[in-house]
DORO-737505 format. One record per atom (N, C-alpha, C, O): residue in three letters; x, y, z. Coordinates in steps of 0.02 Angstrom, whole numbers, plus 32768, in hexadecimal, padded with zeros to 4 digits. Each point is the difference from the previous one (the first is absolute). Layout:
<nodes>
alaXYZ;...
</nodes>
This chain:
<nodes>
unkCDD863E82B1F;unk7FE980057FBB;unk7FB47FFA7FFE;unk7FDA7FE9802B;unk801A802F7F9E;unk7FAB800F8015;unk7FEC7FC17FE9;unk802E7FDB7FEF;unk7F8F800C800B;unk80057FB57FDE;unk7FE07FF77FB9;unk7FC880187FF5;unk804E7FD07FE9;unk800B80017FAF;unk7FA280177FDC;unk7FF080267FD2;unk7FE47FAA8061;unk7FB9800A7FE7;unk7FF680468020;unk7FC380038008;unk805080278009;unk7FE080588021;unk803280307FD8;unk8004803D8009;unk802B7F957FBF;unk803C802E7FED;unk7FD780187FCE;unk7FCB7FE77FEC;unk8052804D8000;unk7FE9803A7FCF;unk804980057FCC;unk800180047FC2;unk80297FF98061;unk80547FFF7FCC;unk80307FD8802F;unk801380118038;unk7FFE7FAB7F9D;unk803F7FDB8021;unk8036800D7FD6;unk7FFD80047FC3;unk803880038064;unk803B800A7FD6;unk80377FD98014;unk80007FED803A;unk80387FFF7F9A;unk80277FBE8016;unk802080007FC9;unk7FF87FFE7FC3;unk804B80088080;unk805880267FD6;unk7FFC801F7FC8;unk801F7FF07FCD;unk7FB980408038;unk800280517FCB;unk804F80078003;unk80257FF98030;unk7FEB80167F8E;unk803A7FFD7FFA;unk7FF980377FC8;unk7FCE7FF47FDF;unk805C80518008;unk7FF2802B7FCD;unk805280267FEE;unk801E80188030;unk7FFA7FEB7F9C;unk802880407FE8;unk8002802B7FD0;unk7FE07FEE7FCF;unk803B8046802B;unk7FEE80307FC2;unk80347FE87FE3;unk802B7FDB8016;unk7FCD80437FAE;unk804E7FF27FB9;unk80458028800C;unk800C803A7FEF;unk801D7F9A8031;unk803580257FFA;unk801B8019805D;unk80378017800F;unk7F907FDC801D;unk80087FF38039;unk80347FD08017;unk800A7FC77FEA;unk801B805E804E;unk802C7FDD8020;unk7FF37FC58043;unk80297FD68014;unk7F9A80348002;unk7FE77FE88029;unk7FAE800F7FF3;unk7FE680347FED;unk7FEF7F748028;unk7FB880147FF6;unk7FF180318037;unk801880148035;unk7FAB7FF67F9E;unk7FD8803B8028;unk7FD17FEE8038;unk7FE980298027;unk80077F877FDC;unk7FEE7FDE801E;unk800B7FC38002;unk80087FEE7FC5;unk7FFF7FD8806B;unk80127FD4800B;unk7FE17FC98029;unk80058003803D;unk7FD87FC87FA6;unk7FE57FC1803F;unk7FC6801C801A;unk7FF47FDD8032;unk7FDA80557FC9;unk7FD580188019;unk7FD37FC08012;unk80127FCC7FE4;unk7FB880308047;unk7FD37FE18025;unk7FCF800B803D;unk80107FFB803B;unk7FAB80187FAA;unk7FE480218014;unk7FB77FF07FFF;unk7FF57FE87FC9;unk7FCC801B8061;unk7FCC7FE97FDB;unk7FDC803B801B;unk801A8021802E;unk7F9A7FF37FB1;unk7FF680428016;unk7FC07FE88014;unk7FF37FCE7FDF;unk7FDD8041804B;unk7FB07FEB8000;unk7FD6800E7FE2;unk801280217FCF;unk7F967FD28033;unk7FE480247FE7;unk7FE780198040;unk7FF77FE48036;unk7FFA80737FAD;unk7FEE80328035;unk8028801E8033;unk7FEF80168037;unk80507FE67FAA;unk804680328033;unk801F80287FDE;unk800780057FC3;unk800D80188068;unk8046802C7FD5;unk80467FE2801F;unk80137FE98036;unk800580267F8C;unk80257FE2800D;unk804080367FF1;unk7FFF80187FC7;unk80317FFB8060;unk80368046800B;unk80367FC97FE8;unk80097FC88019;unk801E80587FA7;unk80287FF97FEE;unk805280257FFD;unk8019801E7FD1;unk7FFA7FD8805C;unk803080518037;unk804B7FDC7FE0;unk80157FC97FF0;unk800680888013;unk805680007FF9;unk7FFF803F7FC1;unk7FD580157FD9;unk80677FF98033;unk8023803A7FF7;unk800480287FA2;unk7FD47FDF7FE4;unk804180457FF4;unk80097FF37FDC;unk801D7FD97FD4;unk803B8003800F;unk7FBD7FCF7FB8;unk80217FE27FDF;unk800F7FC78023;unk803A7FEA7FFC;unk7F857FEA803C;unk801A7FD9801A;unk7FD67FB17FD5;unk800A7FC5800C;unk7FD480537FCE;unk7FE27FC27FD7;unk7FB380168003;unk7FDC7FD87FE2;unk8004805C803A;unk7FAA7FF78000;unk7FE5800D7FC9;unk7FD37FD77FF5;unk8037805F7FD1;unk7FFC800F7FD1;unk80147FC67FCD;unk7FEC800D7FC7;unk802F7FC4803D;unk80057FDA7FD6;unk7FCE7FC97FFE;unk7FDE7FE37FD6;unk802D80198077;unk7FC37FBC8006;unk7FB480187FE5;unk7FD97FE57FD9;unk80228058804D;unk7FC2801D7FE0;unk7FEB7FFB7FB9;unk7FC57FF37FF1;unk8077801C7FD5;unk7FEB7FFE7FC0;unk7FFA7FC67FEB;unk7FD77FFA7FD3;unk80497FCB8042;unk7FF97FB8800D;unk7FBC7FE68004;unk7FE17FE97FD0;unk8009801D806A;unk7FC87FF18013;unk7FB6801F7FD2;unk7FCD7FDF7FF7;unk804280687FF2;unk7FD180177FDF;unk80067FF37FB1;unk7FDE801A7FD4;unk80567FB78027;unk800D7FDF7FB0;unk801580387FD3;unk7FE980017FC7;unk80458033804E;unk801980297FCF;unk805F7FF18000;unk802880257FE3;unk7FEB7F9D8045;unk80327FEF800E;unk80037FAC7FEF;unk7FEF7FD6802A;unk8025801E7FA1;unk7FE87FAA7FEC;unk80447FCD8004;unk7FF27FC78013;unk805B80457FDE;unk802F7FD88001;unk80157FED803D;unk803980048015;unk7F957FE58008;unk801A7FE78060;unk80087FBB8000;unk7FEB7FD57FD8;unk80368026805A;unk7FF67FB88007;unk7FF07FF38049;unk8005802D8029;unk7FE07F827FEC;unk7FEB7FF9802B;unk7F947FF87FF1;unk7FEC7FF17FC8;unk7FF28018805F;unk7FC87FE37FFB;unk7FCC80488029;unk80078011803B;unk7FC180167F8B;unk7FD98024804A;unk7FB67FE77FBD;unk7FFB7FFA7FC3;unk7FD57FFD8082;unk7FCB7FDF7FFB;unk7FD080468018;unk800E801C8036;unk7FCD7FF57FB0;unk7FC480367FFA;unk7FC87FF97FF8;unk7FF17FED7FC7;unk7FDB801C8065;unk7FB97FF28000;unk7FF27FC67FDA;unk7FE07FFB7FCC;unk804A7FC88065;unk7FE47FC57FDE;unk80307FDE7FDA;unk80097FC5800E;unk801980557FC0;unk80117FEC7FB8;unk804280317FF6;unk8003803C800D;unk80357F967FD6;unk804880117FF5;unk7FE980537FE6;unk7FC780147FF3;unk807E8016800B;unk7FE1803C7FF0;unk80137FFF7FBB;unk7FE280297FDD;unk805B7FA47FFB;unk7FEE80087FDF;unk7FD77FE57FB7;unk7FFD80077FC3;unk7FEA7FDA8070;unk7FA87FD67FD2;unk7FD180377FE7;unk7FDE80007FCC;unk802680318065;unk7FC180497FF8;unk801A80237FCB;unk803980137FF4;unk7F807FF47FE4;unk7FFB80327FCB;unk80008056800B;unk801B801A8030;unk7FCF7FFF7FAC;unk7FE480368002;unk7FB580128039;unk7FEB80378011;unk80017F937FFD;unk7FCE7FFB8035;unk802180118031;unk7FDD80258024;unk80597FD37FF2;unk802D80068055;unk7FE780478010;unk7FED800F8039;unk801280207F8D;unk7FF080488017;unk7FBC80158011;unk7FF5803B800E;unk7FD77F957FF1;unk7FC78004800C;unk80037FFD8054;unk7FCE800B8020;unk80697FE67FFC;unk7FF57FE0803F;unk80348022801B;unk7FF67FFE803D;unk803A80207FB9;unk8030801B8020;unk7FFB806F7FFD;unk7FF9801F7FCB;unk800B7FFA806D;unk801F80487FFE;unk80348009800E;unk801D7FE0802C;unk8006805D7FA7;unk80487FFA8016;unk800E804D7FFD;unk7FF380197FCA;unk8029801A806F;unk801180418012;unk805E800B800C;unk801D7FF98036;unk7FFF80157F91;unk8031800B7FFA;unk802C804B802C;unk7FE580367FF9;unk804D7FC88028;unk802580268034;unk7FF780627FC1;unk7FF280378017;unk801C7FBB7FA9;unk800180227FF6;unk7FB380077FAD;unk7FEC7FE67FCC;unk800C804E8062;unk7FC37FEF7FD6;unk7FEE80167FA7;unk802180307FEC;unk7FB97FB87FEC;unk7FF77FEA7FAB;unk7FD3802B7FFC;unk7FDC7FF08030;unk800D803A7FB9;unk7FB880207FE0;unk800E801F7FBE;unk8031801B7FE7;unk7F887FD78002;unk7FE780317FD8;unk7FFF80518009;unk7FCE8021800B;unk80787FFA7FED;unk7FF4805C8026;unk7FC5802D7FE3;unk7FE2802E801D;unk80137FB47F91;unk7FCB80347FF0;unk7FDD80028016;unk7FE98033801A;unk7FF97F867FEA;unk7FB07FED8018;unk800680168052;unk802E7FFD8029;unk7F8A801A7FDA;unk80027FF6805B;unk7FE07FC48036;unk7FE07FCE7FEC;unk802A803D8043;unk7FF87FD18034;unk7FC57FB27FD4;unk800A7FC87FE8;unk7FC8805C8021;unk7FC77FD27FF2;unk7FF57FD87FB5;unk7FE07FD07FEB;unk806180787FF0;unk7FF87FDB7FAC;unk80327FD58008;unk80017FEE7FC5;unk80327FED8058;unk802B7FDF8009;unk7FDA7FB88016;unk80067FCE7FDC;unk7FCF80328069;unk7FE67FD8801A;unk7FC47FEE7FCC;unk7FF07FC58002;unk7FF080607FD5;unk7FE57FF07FC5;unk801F7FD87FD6;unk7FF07FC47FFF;unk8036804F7FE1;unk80297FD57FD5;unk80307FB88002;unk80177FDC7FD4;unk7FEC8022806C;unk801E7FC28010;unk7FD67FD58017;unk80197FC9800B;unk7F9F803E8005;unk7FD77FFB801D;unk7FEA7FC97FBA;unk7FF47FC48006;unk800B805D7FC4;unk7FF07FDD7FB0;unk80137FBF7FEE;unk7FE17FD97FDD;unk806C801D804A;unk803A7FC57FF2;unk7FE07FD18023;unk80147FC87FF1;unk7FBA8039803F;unk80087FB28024;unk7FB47FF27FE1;unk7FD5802B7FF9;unk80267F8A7FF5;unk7FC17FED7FFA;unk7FBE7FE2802C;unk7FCB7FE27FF5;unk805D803E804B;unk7FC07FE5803D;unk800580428009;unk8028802B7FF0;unk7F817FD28041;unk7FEE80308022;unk8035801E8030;unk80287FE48026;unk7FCE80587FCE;unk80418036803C;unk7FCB801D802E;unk7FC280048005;unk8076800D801B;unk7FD5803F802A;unk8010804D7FD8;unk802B80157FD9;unk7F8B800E8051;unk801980407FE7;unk802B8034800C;unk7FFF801B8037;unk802C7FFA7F9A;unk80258038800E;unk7FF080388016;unk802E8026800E;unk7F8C7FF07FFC;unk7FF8803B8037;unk80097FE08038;unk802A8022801E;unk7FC37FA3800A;unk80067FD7803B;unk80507FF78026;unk80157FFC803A;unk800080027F95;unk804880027FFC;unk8020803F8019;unk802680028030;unk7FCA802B7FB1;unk802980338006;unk7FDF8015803F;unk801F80168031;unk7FAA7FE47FCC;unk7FEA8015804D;unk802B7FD5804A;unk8008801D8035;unk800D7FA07FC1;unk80147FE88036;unk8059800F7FF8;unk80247FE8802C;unk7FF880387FA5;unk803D80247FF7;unk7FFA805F8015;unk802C802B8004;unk7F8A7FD98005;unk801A8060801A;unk800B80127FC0;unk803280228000;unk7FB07FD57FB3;unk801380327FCB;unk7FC67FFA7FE6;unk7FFC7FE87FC8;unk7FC4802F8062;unk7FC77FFE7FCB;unk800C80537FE1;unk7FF480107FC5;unk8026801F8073;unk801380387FD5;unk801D80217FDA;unk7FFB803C7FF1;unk80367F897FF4;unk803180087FCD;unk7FF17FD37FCC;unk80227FF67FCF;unk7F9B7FEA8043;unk7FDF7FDD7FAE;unk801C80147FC9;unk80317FE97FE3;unk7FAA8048800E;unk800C80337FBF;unk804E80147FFE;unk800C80247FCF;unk801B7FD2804E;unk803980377FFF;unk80317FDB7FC0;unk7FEB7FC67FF9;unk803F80437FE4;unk802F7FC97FD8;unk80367FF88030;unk801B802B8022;unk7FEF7F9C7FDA;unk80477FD18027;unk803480288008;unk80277FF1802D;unk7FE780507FA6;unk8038801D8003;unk8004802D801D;unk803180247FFA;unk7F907FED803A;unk80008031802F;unk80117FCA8042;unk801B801B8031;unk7FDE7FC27FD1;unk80097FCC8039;unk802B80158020;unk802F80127FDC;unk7FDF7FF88073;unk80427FE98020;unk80017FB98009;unk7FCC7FE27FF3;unk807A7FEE8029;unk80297FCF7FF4;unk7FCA7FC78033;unk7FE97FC87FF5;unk8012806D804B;unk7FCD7FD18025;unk7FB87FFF7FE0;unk7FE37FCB800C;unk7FFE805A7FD5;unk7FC97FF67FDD;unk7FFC7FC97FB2;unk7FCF7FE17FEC;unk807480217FF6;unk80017FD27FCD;unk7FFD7FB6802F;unk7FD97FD47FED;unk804680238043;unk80127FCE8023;unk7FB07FEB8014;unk7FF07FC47FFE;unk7FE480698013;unk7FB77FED8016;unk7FE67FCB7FC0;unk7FF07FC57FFD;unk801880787FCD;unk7FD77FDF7FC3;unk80197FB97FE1;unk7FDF7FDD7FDA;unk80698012803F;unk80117FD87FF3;unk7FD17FC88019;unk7FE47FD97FDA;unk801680298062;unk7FE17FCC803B;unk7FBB7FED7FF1;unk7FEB7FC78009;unk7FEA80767FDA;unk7FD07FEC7FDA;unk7FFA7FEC7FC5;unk7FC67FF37FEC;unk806580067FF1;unk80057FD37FC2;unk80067FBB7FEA;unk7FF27FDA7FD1;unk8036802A8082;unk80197FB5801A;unk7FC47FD48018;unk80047FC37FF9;unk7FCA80588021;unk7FBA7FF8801B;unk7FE17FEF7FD6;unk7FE97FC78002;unk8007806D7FBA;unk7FD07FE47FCA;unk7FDB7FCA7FF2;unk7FC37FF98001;unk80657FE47FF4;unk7FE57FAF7FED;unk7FED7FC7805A;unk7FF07FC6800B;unk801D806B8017;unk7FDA7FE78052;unk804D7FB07FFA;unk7FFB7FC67FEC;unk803080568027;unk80337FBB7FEC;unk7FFD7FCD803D;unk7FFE80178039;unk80027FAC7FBF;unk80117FD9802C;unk804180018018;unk80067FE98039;unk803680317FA8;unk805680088016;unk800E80337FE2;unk8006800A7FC3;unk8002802E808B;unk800E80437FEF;unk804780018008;unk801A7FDB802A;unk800E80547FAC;unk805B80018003;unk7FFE80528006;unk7FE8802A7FDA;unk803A7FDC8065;unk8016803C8015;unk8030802A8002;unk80167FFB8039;unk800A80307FA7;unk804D8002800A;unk800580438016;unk7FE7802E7FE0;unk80417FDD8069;unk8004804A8025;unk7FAE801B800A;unk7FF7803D8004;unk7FD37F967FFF;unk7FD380338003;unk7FE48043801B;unk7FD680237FE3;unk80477FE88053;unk800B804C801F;unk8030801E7FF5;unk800A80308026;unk80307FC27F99;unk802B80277FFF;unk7FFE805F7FF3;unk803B80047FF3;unk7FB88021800B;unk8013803D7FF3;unk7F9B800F8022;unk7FD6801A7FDB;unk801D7FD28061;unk7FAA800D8009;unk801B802C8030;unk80387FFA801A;unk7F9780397FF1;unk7FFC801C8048;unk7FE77FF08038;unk7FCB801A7FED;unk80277FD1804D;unk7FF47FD7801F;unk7FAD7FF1800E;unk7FE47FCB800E;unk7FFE80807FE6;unk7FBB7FC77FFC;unk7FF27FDE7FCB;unk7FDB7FCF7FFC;unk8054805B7FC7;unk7FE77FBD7FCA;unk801B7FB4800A;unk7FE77FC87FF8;unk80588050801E;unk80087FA68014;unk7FE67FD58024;unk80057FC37FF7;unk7FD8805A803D;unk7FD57FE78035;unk7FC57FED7FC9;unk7FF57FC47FF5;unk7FF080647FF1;unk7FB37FE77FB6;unk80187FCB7FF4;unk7FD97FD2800E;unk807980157FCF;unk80057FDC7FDE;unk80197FC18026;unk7FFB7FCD7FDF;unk801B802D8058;unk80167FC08015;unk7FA37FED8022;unk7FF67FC48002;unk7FDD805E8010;unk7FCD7FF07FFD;unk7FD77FCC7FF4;unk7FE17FD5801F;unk803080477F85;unk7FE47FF67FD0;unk80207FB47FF3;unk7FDF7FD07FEC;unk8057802F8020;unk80347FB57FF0;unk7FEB7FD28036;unk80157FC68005;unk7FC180548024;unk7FEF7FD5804D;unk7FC17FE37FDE;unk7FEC7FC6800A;unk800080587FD8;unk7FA77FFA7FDB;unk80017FD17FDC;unk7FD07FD97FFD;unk8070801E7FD9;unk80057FC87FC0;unk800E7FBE8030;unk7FEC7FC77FF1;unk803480468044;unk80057FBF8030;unk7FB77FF4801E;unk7FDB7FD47FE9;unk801A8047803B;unk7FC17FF88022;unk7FB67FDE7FBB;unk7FC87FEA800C;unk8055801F7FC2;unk7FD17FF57FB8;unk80047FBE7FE0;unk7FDB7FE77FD6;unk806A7FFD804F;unk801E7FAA7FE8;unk802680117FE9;unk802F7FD98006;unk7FE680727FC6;unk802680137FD3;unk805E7FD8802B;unk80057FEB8039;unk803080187F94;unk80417FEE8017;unk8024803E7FE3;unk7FF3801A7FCA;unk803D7FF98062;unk801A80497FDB;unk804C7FCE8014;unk800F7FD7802B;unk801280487F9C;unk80567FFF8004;unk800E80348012;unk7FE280297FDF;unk80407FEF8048;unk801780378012;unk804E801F7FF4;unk80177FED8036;unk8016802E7FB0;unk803E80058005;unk8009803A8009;unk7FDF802B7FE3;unk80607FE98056;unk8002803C802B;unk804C7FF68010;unk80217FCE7FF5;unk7FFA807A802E;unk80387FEC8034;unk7FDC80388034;unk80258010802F;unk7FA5800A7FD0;unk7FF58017801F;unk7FDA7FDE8053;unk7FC38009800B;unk805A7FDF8017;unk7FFB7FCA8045;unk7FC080148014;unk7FCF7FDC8006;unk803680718006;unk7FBF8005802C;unk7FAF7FFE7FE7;unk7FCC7FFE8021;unk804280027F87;unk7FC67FF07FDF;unk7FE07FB7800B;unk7FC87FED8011;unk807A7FF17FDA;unk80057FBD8009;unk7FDA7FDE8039;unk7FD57FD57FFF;unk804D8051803B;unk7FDE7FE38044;unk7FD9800A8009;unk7FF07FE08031;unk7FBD805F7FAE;unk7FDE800F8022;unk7FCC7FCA7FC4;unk7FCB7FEC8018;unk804680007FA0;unk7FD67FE67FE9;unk801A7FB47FEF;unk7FD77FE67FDA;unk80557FF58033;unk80147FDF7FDC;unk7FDE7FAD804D;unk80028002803D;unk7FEA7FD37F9F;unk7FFA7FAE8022;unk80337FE17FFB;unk80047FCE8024;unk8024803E7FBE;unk80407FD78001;unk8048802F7FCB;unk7FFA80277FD1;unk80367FC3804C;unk8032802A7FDE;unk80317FD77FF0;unk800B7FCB801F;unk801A804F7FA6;unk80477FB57FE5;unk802D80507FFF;unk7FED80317FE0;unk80507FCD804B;unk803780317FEE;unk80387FED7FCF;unk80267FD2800F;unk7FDF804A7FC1;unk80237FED7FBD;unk804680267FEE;unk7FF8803D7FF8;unk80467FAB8000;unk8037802E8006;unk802C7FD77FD6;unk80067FC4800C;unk801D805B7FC0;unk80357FEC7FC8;unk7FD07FB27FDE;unk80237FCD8000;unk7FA180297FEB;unk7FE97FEC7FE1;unk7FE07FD3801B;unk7FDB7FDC7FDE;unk802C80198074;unk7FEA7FB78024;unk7FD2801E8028;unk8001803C800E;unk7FCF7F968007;unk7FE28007802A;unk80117FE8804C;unk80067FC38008;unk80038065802E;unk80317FE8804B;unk7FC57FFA8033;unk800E7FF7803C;unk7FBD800D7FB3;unk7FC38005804C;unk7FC97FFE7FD4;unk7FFD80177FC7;unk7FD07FC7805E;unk7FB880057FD4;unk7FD77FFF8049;unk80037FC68013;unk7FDD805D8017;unk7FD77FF08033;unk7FCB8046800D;unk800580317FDC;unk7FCE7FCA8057;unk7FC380278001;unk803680368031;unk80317FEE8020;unk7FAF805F7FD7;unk8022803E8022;unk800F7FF6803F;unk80338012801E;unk7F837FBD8001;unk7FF0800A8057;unk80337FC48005;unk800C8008803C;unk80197FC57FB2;unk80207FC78008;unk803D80297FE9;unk801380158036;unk801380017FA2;unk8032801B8000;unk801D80368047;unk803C8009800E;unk7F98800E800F;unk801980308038;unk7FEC7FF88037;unk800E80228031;unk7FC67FA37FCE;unk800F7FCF803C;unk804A7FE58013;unk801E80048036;unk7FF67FE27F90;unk80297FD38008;unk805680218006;unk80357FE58011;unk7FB5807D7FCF;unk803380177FF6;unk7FFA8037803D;unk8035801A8011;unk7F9E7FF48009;unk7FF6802B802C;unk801D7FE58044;unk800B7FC68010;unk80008082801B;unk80107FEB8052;unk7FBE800A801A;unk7FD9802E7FF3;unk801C7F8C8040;unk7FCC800C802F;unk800A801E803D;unk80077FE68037;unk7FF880617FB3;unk7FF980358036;unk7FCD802B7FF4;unk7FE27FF77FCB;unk800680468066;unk7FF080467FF8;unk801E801D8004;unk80357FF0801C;unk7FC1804F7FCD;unk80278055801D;unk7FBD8021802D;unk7FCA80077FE4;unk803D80078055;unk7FE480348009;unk800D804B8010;unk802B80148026;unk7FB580087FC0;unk80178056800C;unk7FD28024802C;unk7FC37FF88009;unk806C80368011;unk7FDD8015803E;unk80138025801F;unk803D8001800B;unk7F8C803B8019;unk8020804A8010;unk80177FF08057;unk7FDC7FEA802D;unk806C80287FD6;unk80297FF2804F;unk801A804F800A;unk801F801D7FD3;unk7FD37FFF8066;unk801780468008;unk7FF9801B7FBD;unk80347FF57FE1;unk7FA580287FFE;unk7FF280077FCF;unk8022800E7FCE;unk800680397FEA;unk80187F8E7FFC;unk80367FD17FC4;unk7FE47FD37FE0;unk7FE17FDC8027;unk801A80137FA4;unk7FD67FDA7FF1;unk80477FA78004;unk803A80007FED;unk7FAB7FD98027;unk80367FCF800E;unk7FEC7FAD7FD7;unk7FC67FF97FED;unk80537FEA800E;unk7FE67FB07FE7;unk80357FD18026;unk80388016800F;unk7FB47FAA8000;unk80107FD28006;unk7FE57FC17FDB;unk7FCD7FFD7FDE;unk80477FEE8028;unk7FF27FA87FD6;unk80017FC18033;unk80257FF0802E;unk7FAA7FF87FB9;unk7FDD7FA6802D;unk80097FE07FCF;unk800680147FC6;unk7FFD7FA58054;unk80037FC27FE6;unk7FA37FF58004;unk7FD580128028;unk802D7FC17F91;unk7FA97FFA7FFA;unk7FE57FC28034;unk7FC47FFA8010;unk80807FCE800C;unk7FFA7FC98017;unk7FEB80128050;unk802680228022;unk7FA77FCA7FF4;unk7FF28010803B;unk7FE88044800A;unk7FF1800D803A;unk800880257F97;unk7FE080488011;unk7FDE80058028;unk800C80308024;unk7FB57FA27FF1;unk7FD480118027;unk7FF67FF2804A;unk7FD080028026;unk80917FEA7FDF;unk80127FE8804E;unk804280348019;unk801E7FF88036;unk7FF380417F95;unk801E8021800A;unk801680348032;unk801080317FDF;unk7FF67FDA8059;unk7FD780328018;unk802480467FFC;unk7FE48031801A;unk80557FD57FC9;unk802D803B7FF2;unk7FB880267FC0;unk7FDC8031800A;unk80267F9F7FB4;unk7FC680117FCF;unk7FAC80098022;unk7FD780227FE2;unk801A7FBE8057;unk7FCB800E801C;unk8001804D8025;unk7FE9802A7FD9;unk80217FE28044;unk804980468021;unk7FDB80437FD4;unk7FD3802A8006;unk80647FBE7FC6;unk800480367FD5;unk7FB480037FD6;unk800E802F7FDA;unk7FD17FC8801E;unk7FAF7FEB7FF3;unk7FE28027803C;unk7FE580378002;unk80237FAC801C;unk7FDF80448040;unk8019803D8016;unk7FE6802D8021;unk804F7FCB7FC7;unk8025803D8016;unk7FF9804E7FCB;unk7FD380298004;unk80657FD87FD1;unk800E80467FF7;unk7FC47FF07FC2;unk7FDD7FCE7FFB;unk802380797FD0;unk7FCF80147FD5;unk80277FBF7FBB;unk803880097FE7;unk7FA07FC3800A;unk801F7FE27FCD;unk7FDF80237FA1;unk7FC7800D7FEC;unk806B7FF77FF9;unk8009802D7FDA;unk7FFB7FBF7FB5;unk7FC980037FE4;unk805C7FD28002;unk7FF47FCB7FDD;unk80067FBC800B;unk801C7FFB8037;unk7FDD7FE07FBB;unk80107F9F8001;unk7FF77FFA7FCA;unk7FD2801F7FE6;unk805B7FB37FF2;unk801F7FD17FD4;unk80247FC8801C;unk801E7FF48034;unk7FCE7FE47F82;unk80277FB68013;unk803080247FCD;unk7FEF80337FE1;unk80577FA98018;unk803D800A7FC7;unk80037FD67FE0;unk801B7FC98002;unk7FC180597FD3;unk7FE67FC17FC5;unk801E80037FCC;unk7FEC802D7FDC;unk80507FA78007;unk802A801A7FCC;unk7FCE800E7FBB;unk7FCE7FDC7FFB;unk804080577FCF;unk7FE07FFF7FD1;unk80197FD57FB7;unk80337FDE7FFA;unk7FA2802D7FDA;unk801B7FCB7FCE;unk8046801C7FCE;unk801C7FE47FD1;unk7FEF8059804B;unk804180167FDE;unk80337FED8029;unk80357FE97FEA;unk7FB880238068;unk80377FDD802C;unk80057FB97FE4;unk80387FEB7FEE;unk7F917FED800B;unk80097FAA7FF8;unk804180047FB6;unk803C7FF17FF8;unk7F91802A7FE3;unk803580037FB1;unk8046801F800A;unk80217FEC7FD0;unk800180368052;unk802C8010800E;unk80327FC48025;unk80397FEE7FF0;unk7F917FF68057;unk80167FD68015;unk800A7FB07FDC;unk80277FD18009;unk7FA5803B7FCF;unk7FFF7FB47FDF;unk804E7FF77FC4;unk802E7FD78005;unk7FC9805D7FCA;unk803680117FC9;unk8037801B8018;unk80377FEE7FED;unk7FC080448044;unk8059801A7FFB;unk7FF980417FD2;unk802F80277FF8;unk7F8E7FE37FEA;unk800080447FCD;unk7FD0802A8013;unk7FD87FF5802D;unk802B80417FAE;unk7FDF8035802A;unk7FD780257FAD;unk801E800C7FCB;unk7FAA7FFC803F;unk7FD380097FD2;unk7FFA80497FD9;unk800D8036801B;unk7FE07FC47FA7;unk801380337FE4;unk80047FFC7FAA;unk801380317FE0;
</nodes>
């Protein structure tokens, strides 16, 4: 657990249901988040992230249980909370008439501290050339950009992420998990919620896997596949020209001499360790398979 004075959001037995629900949507949650991480909030559809999310960003109020936010119960905070928080929804809100920059204009109006600027913005999203354009020319991954800069505006101390590369093409997603590295590297704290693993793993400091409303694992990527991974290699490698692999144990590698051998020997082609990934862990951890 992170420790209470570096927390940014403590939470303790989140407990939540909708009206008329047969089972909560979440249950006993417990969690503390830092300041200056991200923090990957993983599992499947409909497994509770979306709820906690609206929770946490105070558009979800009949909970029970205890979450503590920059400091002070969350729900002690006024209308000020939004001075301090960005939030980029899976599916994205605009203004279609207006375009790019009249959107980031106008919301830009709502907060009463200094923002940043919305040309700045759109420039570190890849749409300074769709400034001018109206929202309703947008494709799905481009609304999804402008989203991210909206979320930015007010320069937030707790950014909330939801699917952020969903529907990107891959260099835009590459811009944008970047860009989510930047708000870390800045002190910034991003929430992150995904089922997408491999996003997860490439940006996330710590991860909680969440399934039928509970939370079952909370630990850092490189500590999860340590602990879930085999300590072996594969190596591949051209034999009578086939390409072939075998596998070592990592214990003693460097007294091996079958693995020393093959190192001098034929044309080596790859090495890997078998490093389980965080969909193998979540699979392995739950019993479910993501989706």
């Amino acid at each position: 657990m992170t420790e209470p004075s570096s927390a940014i959001i403590q939470v303790e037995d989140l407990s939540f249901s909708y009206p008329k629900a047969d089972l909560p949507a979440i249950r006993n949650l417990r969690f503390d988040i830092g300041r200056g991480e991200i923090f990957g909030f993983l599992g499947p559809n409909g497994a509770g992230k979306s709820t906690t999310q609206k929770i946490l960003i105070g558009l979800l109020r009949d909970y029970s249980g205890q979450v503590t936010s920059m400091g002070a119960p969350l729900g002690s905070w006024g209308p000020d909370f939004y001075e301090h928080v960005g939030v980029a929804f899976e599916f994205p809100n605009h203004y279609l008439k207006l375009t790019g920059l009249e959107n980031l204009k106008y919301f830009r109006a709502l907060y009463s501290d200094t923002t940043r600027s919305p040309e700045e913005l759109l420039e570190c999203v890849d749409l300074v050339d769709a400034a001018g354009m109206p929202v309703s020319q947008y494709s799905k991954g481009m609304k999804s950009r402008l989203s991210i800069a909206r979320a930015l505006l007010n320069d937030p101390d707790l950014l909330f992420l939801d699917e952020p590369t969903t529907g990107l093409d891959p260099v835009s997603a590459r811009r944008i998990k970047e860009l989510i590295k930047d708000q870390r590297d800045a002190g910034k704290t991003v929430f992150l919620t995904t089922h997408d693993m491999v996003v997860a793993d490439y940006l996330c400091d710590r991860v909680a896997f969440i399934l039928d409303g509970e939370i079952v694992q909370i630990d850092t990527p490189r500590d999860l596949k340590l602990r879930h991974g085999e300590r072996k290699i594969r190596v591949e490698y051209v034999d009578d020209g086939r390409t072939t692999e075998r596998e070592f144990s990592l214990n003693g590698i460097g007294e091996n001499s079958e693995f020393m051998d093959l190192l001098r020997g034929p044309e080596i082609e790859t090495i890997h360790t078998l490093e389980a990934t965080l969909e193998d862990i979540f699979v392995a951890v739950t019993g479910s398979q993501l989706g």
